[in-house]
N, C-alpha and C positions, 0 to 999 in steps of 0.2 A: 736288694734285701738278702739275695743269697748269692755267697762267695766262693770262688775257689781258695786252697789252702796262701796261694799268692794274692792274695784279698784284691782279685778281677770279678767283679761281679760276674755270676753268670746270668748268660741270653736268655730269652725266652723265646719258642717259637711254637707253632701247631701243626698237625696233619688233618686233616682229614678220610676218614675212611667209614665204608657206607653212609655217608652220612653224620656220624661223631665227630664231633671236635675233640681232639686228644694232643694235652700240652705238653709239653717236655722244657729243662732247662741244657741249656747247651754251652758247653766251654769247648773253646777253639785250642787252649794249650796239650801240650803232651800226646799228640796227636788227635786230639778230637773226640771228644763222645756225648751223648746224652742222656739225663736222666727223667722219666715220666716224670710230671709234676705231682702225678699223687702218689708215687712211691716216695717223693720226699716230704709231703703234704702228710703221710701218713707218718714215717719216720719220727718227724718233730709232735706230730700229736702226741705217737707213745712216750717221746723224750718226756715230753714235758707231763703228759701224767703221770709214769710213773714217777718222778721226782717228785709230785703234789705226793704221791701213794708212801715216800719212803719217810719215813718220821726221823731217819737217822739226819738224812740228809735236810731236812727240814728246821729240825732242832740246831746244825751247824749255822743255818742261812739266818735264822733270827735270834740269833743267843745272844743280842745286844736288848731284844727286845723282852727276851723271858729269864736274863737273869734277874732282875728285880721283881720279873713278875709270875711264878711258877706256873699261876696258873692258865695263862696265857697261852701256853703250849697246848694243854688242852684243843680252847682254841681255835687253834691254829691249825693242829691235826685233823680237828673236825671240819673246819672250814675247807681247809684243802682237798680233801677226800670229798664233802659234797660239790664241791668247782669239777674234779675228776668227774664225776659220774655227772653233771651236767654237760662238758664235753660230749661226751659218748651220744647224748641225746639229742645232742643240736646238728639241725639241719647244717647243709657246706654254707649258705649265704651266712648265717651266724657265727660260724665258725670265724669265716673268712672277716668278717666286723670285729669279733676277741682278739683274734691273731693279729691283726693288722694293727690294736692296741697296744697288746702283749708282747710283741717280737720285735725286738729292734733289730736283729740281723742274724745271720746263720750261715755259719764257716763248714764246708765241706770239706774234709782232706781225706787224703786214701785209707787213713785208719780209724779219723773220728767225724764226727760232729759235733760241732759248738750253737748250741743256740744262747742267744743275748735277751736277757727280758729285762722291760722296762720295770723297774722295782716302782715306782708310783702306782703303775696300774698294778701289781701282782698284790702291794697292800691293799687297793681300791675293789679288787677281785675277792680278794681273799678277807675284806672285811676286817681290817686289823688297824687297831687302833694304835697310835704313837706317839704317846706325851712326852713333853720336853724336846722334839727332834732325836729322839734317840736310835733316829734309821735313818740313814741317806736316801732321801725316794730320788737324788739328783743320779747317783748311782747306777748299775746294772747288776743284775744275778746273770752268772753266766752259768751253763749248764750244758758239761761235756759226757759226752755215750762215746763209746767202741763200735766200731761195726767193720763188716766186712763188704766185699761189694762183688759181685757174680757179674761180667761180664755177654752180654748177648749180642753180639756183632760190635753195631756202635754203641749199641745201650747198655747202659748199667743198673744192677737195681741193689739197692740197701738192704742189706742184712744189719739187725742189732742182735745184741745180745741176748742167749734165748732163743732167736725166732728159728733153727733147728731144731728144738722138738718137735715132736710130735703134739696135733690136738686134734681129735676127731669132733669136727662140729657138727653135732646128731640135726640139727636144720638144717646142713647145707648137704647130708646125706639123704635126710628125710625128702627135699627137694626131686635130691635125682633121681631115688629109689623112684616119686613118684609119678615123675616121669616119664618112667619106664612102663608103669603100670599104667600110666593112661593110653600108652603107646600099644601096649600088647593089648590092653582092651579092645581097642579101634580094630588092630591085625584081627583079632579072633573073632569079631562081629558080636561081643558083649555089650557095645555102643554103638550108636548109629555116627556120633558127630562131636564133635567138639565140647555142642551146646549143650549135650546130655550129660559130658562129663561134668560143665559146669554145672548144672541144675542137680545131679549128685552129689557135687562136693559143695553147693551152695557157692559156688564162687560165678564171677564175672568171666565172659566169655573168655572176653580180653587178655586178661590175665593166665588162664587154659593154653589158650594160643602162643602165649610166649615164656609157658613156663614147659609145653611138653617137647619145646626144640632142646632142653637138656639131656633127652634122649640120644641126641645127635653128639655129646661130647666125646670129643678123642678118647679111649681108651684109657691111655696113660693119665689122662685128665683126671676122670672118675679112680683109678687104682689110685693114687694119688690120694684122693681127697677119703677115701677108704680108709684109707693106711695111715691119716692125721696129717700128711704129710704136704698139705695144698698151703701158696702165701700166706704169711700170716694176715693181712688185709684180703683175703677173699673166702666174704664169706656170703651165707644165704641172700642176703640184705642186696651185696652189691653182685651178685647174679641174676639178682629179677631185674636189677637196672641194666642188665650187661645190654637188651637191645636184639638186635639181628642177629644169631649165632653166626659167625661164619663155617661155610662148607670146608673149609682146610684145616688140616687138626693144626698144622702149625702159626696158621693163624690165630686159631683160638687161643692156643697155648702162650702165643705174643700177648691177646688182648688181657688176658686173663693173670700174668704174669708169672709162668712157667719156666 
């Protein structure tokens, strides 16, 4: 399902570390590298909503179907924009069920990506009606992004366009700041335990326990995510999934994608 620019499908393989399983896609051409599966997992997410998000682009893809019908676009705009903001909500098992409808393939090359959708489903998705045949659902909508790619040893990771700015995500500050604070309470003897931090902030121990190892993030990690300047896929959400922090900053900075 996902190609190199010489239409070689790429492998899939896994590691293991602590404990995770963590995928990557791997091409053996041009000397060899690999790409985490969910920095491309993530990648084709944005491709593809923001193209539901852009009306320019959208108004091109079905102008067979809204020149006779103006109001159609309408819509269409509306329908696409609420499919986007269903995306965002769905759990991965769901995700991976749409997508697996939705994608018929995805061409990686060093300056773009192409993702392939199947136009049956994207009308079936998007709720759009089509008398007379006047859409090929036999068809594909192809949808090509720019990106850039940063190199980490063998691995690579996708840049699109945009994801250089800056965005300070006040949860995934709010997190560490408190973090910090549960951390310094404990050193100064304001709490006895863990369990008290929880029964203060009403939360679950569990959750205490592996939210105040973000205490322990690398430096650069934290100024980073300070400064707006942390992936643009890490955010609060998938930090409390992050697991075991590891004791090595440049570990962390690996899993975290630094």
């Amino acid at each position: 399902m996902v190609f190199e620019e010489d239409n070689k499908m790429l492998k899939t393989n896994y590691t293991i570390k602590g404990g995770k399983k963590y995928r990557y896609y791997i091409a053996l051409a041009k000397g060899g590298w690999r790409i985490p599966a969910h920095t491309i997992e993530y990648a084709v997410e944005k491709i593809i909503s923001d193209w539901l998000k852009n009306e320019q682009t959208l108004y091109t893809e079905f102008t067979l179907l809204i020149v006779d019908r103006p109001d159609l676009y309408q819509t269409i705009k509306l329908a696409a924009a609420r499919f986007a903001e269903e995306l965002k909500r769905m759990d991965l098992k769901k995700k991976e069920e749409v997508f697996g409808k939705l994608i018929k393939q995805i061409n990686i090359s060093t300056e773009s990506i192409a993702v392939t959708l199947n136009n049956k489903m994207v009308i079936e998705l998007l709720k759009i009606s089509s008398p007379n045949n006047q859409f090929d659902d036999a068809k594909s909508i192809v949808i090509n992004s720019s990106h850039t790619i940063k190199r980490r040893g063998v691995e690579k990771k996708i840049i699109l366009p945009g994801e250089n700015k800056t965005h300070k995500d006040q949860n995934l500050m709010c997190l560490i700041a408190r973090s910090h604070k549960w951390l310094q309470n404990l050193k100064k003897g304001q709490v006895k335990s863990i369990a008290e931090i929880a029964a203060n902030e009403n939360m679950d121990d569990g959750d205490v326990s592996r939210f105040i190892q973000f205490a322990f993030l690398a430096p650069e990690i934290v100024t980073s995510i300070f400064e707006g300047k942390q992936p643009a896929d890490l955010t609060s959400e998938k930090l409390k999934r992050l697991g075991s922090l590891p004791h090595c900053w440049s570990e962390q900075k690996s899993r975290l994608g630094f």
